[in-house]
Backbone bond lengths (Angstrom), bond angles and torsions (degrees), N, CA, C in turn:
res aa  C-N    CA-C-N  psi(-1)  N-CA   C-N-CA  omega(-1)  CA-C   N-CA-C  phi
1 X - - - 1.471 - - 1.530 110.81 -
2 X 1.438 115.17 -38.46 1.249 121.37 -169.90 1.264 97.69 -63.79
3 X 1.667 126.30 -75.03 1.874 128.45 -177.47 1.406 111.93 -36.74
4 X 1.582 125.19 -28.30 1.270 127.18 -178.38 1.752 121.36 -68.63
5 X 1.426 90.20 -27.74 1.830 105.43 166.95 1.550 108.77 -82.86
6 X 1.174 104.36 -77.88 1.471 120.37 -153.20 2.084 107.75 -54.18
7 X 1.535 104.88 -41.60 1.230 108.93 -176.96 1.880 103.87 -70.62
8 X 0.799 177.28 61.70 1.316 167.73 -77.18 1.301 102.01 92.13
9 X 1.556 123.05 -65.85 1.432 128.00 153.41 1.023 124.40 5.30
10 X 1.639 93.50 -90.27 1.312 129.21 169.58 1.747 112.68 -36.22
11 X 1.135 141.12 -33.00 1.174 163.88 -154.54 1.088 107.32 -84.52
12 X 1.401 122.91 -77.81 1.473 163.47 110.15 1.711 96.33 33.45
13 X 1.206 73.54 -87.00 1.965 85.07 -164.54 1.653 121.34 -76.14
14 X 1.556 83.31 -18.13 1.362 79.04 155.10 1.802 146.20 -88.73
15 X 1.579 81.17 -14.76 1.907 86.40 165.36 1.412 96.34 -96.33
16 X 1.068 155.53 31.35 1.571 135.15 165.90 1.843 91.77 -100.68
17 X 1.546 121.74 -39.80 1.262 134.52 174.23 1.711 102.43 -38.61
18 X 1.628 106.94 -70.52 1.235 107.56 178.76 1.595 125.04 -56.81
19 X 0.998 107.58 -22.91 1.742 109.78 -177.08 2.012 86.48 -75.47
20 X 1.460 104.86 -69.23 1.323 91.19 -147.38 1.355 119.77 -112.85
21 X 1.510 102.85 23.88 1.727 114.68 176.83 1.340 123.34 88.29
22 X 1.739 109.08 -38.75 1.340 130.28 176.50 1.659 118.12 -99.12
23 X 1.374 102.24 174.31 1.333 110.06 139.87 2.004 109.71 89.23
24 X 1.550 76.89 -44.33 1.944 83.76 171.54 1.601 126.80 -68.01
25 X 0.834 112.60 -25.80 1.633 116.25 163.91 1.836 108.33 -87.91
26 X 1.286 130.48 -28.06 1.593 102.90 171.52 1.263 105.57 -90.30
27 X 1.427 142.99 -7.36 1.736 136.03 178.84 1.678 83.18 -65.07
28 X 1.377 127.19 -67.31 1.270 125.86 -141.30 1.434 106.64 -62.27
29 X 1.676 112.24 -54.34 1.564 113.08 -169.46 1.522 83.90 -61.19
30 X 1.207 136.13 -38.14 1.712 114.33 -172.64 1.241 119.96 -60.62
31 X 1.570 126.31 -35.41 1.544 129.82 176.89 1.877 92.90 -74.52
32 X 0.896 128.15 -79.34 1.562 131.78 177.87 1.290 124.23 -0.93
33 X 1.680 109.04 -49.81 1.102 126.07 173.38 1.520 111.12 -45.44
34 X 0.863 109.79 -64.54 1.889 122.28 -173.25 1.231 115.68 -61.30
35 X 1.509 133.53 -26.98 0.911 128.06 159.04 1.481 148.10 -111.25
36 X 1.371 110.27 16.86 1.670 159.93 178.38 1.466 95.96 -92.07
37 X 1.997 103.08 145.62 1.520 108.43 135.19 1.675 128.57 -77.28
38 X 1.082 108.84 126.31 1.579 107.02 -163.43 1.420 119.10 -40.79
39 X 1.430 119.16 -27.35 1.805 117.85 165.63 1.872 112.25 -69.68
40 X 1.359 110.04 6.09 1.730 100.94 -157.25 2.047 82.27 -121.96
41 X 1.139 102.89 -1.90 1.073 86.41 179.69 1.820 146.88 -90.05
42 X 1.496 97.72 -15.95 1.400 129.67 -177.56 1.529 88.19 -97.55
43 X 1.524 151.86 -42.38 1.485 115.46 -149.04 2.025 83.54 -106.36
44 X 1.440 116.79 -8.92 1.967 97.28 178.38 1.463 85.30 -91.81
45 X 1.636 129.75 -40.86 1.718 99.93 175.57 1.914 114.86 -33.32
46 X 1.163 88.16 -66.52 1.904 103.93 -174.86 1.346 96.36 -36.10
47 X 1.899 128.95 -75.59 1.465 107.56 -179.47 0.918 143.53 -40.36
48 X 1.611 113.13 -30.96 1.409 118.75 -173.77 1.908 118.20 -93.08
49 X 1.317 107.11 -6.85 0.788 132.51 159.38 1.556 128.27 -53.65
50 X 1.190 97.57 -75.41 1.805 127.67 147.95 1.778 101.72 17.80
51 X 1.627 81.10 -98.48 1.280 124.25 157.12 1.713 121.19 -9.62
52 X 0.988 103.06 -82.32 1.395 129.76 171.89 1.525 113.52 -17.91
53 X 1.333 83.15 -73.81 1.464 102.07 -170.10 1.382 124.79 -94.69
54 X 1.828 117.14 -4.02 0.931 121.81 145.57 1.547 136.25 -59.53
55 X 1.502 105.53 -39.07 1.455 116.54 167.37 1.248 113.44 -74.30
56 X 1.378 136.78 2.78 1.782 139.07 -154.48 1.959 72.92 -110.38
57 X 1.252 96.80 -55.09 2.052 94.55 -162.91 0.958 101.29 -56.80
58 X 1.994 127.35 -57.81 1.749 114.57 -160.94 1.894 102.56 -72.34
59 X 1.089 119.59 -2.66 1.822 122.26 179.65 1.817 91.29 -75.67
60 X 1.078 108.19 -41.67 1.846 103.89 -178.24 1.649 106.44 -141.41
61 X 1.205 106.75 74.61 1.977 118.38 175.48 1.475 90.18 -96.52
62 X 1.021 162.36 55.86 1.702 160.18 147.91 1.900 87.27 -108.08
63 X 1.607 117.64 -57.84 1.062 106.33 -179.56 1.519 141.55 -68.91
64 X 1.519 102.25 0.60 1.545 108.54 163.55 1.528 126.58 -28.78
65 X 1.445 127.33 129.14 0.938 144.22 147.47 1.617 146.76 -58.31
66 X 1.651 115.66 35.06 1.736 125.05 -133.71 1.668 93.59 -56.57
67 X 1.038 107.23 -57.00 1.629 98.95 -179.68 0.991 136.95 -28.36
68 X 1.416 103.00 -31.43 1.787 127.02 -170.61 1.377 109.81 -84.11
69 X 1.511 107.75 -41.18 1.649 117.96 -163.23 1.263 110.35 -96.17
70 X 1.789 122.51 -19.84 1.352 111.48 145.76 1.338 154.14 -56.45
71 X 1.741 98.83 -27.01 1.468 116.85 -178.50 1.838 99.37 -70.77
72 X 1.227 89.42 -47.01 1.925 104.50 -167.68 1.411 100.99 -61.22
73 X 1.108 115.38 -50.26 1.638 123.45 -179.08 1.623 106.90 -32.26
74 X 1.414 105.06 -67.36 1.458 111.70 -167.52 1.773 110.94 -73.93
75 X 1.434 108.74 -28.33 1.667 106.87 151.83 1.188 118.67 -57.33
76 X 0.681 142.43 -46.11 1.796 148.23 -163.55 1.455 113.43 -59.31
77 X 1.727 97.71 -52.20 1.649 127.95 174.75 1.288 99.48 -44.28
78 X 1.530 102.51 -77.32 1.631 86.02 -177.14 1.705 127.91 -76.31
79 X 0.957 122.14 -1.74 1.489 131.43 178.74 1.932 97.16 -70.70
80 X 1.080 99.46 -55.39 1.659 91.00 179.09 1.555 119.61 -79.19
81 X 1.683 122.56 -5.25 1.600 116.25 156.99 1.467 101.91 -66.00
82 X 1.106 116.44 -55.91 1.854 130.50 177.26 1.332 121.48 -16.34
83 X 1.633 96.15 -77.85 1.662 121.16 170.08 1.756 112.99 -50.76
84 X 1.595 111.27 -42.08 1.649 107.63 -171.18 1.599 112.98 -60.08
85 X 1.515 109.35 -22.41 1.254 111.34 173.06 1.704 126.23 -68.23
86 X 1.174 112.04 -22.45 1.175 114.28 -178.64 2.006 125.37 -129.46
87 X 1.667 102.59 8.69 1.179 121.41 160.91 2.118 112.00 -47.11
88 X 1.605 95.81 -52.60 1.376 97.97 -165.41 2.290 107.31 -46.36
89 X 1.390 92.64 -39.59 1.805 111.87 -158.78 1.329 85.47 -88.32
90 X 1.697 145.08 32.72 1.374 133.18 128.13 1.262 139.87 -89.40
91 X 1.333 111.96 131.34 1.462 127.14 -167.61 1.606 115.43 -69.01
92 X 1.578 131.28 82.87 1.410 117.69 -153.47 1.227 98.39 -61.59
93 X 1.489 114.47 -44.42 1.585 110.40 -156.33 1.764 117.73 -54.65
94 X 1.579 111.08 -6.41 1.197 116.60 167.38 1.128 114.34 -96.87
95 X 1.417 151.95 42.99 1.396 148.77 -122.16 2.120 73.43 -138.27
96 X 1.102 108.42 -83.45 2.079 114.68 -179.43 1.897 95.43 -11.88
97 X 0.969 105.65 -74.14 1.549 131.97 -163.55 1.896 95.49 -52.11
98 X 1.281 107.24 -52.72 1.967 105.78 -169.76 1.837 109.12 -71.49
99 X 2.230 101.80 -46.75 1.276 100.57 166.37 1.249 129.47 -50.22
100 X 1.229 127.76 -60.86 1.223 130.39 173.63 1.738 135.94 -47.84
101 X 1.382 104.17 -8.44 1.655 120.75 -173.34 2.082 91.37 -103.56
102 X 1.401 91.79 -49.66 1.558 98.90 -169.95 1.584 110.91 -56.57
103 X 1.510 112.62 -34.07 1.365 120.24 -171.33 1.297 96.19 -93.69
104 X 1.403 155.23 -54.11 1.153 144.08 161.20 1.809 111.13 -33.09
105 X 1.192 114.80 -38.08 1.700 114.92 172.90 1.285 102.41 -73.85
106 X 1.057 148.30 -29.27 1.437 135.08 -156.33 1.469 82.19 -106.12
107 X 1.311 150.24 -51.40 0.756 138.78 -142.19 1.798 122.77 -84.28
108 X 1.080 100.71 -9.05 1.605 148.01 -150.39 1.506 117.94 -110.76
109 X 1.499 107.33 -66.39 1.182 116.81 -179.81 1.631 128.26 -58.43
110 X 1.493 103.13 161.15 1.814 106.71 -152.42 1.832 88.46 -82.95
111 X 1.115 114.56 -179.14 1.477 119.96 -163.14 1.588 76.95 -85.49
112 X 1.457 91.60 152.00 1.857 99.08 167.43 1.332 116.72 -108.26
113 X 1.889 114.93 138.85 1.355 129.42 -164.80 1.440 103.58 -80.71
114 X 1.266 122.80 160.89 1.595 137.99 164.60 0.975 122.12 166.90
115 X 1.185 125.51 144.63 1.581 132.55 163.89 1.778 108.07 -46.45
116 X 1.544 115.53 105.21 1.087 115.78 164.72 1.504 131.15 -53.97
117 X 1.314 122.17 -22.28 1.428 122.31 -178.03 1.474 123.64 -101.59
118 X 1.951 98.61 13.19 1.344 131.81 153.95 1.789 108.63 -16.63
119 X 1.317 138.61 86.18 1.282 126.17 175.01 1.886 125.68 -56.15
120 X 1.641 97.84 118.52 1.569 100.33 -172.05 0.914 119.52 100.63
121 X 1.386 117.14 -34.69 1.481 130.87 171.49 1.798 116.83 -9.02
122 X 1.582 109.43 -47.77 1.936 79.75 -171.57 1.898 93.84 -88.79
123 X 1.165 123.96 -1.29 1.715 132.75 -178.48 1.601 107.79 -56.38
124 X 1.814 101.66 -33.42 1.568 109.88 -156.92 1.943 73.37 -100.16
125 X 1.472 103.28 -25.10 1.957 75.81 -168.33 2.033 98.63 -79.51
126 X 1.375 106.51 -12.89 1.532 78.52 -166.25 1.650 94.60 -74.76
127 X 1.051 128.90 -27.62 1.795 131.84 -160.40 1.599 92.44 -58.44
128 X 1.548 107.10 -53.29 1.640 98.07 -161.17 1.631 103.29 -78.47
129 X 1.591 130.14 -22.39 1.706 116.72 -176.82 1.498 93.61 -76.17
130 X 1.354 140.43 -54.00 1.347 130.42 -155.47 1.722 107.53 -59.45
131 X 1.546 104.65 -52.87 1.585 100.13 -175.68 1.519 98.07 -58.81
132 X 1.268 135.94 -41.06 1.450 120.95 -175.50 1.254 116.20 -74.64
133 X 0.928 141.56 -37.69 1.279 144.05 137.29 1.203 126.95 15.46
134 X 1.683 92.95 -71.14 1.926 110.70 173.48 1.630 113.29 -55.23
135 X 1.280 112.81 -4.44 1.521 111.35 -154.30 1.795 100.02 -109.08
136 X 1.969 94.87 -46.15 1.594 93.33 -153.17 1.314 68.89 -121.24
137 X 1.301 161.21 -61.21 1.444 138.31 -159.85 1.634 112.17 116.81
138 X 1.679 99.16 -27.22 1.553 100.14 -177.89 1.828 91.48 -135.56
139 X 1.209 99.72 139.88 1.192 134.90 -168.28 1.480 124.57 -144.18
140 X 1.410 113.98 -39.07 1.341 124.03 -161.44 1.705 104.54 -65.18
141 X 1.202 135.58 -37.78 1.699 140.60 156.91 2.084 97.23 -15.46
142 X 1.516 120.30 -55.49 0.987 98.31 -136.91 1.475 85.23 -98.99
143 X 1.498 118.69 24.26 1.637 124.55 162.18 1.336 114.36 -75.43
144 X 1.504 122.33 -64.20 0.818 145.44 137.81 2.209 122.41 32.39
145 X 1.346 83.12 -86.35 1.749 76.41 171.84 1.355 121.63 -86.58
146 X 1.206 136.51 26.04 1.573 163.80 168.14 1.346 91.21 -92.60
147 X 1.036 143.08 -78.31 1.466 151.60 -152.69 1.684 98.29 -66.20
148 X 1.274 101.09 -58.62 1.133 101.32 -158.89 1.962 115.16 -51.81
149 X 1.862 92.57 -48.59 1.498 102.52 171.76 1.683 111.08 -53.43
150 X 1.379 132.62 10.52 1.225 114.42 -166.92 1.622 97.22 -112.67
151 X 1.400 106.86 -6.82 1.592 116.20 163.05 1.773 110.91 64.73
152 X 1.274 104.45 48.65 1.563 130.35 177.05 0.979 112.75 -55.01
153 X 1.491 137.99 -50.13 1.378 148.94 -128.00 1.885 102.05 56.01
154 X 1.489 88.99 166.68 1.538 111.49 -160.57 1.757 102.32 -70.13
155 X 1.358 114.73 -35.99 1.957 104.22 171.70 1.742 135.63 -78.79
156 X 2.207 90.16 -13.02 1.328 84.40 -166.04 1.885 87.79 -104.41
157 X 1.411 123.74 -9.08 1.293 123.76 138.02 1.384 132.53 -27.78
158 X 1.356 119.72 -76.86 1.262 111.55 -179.77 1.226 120.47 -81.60
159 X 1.401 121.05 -11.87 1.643 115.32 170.30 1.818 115.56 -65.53
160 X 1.411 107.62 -47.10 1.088 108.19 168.94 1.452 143.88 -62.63
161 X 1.759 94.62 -21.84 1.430 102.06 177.16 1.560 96.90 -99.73
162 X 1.456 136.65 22.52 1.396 129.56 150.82 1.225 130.25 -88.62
163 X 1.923 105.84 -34.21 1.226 132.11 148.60 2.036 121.37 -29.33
164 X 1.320 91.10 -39.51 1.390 116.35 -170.82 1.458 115.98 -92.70
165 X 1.353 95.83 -34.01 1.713 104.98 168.17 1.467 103.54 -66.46
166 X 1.661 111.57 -71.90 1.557 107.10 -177.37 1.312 131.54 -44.69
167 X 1.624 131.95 -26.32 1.330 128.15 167.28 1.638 112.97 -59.88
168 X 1.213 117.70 -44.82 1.784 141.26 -172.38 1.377 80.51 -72.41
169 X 1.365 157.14 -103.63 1.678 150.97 -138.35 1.802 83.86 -51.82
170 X 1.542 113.92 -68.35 1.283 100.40 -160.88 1.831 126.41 -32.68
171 X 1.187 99.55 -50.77 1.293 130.86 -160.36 2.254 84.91 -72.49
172 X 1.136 98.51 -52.99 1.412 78.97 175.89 1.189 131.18 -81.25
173 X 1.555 123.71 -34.69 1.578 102.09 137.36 1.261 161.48 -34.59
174 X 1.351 116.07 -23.02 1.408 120.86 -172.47 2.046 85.72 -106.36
175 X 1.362 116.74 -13.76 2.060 104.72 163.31 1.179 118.31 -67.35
176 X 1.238 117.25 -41.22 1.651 136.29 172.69 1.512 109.96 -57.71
177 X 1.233 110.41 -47.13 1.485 114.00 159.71 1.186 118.13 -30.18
178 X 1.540 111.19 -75.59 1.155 116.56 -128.76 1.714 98.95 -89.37
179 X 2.003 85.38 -18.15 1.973 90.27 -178.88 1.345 101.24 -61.30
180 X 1.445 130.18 -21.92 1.360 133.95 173.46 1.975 103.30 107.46
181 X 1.467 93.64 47.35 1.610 106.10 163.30 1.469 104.11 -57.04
182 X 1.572 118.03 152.94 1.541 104.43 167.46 1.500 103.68 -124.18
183 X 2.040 113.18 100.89 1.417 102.63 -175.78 1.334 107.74 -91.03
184 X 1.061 131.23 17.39 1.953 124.26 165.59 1.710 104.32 -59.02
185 X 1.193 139.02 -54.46 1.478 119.59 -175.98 1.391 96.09 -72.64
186 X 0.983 145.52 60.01 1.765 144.74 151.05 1.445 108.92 -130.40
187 X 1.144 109.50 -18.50 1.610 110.90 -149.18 1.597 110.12 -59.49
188 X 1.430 121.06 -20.01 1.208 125.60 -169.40 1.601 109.37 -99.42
189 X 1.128 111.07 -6.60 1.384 130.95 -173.20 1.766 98.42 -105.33
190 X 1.639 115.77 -53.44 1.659 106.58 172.51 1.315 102.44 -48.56
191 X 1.350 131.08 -52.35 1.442 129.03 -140.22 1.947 108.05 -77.16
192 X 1.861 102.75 -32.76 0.945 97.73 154.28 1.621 153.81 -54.15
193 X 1.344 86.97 -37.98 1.833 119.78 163.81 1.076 114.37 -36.78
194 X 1.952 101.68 -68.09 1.241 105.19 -149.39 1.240 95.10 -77.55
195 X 1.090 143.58 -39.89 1.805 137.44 -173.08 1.582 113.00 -55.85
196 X 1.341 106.52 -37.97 1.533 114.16 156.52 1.776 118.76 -54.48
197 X 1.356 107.11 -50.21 1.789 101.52 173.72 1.455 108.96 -70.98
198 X 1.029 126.28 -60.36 1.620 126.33 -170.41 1.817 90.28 -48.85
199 X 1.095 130.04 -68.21 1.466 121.71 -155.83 1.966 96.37 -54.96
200 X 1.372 105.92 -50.10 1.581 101.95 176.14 1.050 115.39 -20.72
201 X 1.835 110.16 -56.09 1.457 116.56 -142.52 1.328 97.14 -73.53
202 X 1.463 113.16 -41.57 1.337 128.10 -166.90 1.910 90.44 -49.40
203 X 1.077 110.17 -77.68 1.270 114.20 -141.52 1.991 93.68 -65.69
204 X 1.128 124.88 -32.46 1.776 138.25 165.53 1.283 87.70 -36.13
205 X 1.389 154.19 -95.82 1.220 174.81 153.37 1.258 116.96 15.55
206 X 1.766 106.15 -44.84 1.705 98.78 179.13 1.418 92.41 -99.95
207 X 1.350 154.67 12.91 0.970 134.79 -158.64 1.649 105.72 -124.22
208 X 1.393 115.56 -11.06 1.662 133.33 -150.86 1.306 99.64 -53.82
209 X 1.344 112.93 -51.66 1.463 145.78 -151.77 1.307 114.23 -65.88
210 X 1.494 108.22 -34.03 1.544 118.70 -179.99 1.494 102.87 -106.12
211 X 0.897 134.61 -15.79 1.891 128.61 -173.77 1.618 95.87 -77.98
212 X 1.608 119.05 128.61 1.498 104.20 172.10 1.664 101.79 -90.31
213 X 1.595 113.96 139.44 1.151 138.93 -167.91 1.685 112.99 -48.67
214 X 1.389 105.86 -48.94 1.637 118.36 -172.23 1.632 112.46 -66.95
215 X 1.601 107.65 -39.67 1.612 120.90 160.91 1.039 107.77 -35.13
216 X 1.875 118.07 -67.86 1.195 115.72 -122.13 2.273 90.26 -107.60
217 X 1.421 111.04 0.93 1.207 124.15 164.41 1.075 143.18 -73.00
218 X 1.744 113.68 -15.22 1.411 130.57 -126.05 1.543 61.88 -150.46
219 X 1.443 142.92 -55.25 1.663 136.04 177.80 1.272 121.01 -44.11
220 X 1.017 79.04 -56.87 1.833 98.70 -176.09 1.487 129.08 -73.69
221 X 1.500 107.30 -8.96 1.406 122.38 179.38 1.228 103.47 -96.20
222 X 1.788 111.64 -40.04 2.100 92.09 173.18 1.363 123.82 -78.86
223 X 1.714 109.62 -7.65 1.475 106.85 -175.93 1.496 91.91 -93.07
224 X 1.575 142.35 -18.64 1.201 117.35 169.57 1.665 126.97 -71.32
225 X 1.555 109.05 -30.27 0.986 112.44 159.71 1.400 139.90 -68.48
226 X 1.141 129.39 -9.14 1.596 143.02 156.95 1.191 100.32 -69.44
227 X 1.473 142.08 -71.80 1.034 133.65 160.20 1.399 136.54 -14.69
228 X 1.229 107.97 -38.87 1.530 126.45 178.09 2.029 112.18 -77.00
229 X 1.426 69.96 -44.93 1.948 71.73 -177.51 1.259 103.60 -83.66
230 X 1.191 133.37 -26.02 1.640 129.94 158.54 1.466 105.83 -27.43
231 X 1.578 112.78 -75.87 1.242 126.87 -168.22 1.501 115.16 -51.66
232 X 1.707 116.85 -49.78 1.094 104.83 162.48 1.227 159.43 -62.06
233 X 1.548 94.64 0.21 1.724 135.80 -160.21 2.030 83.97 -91.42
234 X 1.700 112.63 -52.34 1.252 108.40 172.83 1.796 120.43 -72.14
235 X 1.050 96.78 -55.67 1.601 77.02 162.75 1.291 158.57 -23.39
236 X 1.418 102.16 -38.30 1.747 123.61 159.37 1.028 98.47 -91.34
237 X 1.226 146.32 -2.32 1.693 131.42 -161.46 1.278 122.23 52.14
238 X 1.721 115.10 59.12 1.553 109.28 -179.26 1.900 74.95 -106.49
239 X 1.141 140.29 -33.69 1.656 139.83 -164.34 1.513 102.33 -103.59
């Protein structure tokens, strides 16, 4: 029952990712949630994730961003030594209750101001998404208006901020590891996933071009937010 949700999911959220950069990694950890043990749910998001957005970058690697993904790179690095320290002293069973506030904040919040020519700037953003990361699983929202102020256009945007996703899952997968996650009872369930994200991306990719952006933004923000209050609905135990 579970592969019958989540792999489709996976599918799902992963071409809305490819159309619009966003949004495909918090639908999923939001469906995931419900049918996951709450510790299994942040490091198979991260794998399946992986994935995702690895196949979204090599579908458009001309549009890489290197400048961008170096600074973040070496943020990230240390954002996930950061986070490994304080992964052990989290409470999963409150994980419904934190996702659901965090994704309603990201989802919610007003674009954020700054001097774009801020030095280091995405270095300090990868340190703070990766350690948060370890906590809430979705992070990538608060990449997002960084990119955008750097005035990319819409392909070399989302390639780069997938680029940026995959270092951040990586980096939190291999912490979960090492805290001594055990992903062998998933493995048949990742593998399902991931064939579900890669085909997403695939099909996200030819389709980007024709979906208009404001439609498909304004969609995806009330179905993430239902989602969200779902979760929080479990969190207190009203679901």
């Amino acid at each position: 029952m579970t592969e019958l949700i989540l792999i489709p999911a996976a599918f799902f959220t992963s071409l809305t990712a490819a159309i619009g950069g966003i949004a495909g990694g918090v639908m999923l950890i939001a469906i995931m949630a419900s049918f996951l043990p709450p510790a299994a749910v942040i490091p198979i998001h991260g794998l399946v994730q992986i994935t995702s957005n690895i196949s979204r970058a090599l579908l458009g690697v001309r549009h890489i961003e290197w400048r961008i993904v170096r600074d973040y790179s070496i943020g990230a690095i240390l954002g996930a030594l950061l986070g490994s320290r304080l992964v052990p002293l989290f409470a999963w069973d409150n994980l419904p209750l934190v996702l659901g506030l965090c994704i309603l904040l990201f989802t919610w919040m007003p674009k954020l101001r700054g001097d774009r020519r801020l030095p280091f700037r995405f270095g300090v953003l990868g340190l703070v998404q990766t350690a948060l990361s370890l906590f809430v699983g979705v992070a990538g929202p608060l990449n997002m208006p960084f990119l955008l102020r750097e005035e990319l256009g819409r392909d070399r945007t989302v390639i780069t901020h997938s680029v940026q996703m995959t270092i951040m899952h990586m980096l939190k997968v291999v912490t979960f590891g090492l805290l001594g996650f055990a992903f062998a009872p998933y493995v048949q369930l990742v593998i399902g996933m991931t064939i579900g994200a890669v085909l997403g991306s695939w099909a996200g990719t030819r389709v980007r071009s024709h979906v208009p952006e404001h439609i498909f933004r304004h969609g995806i923000r009330i179905l993430i937010t239902v989602l969200a209050l779902r979760m929080l609905l479990q969190g207190v135990g009203l679901l």
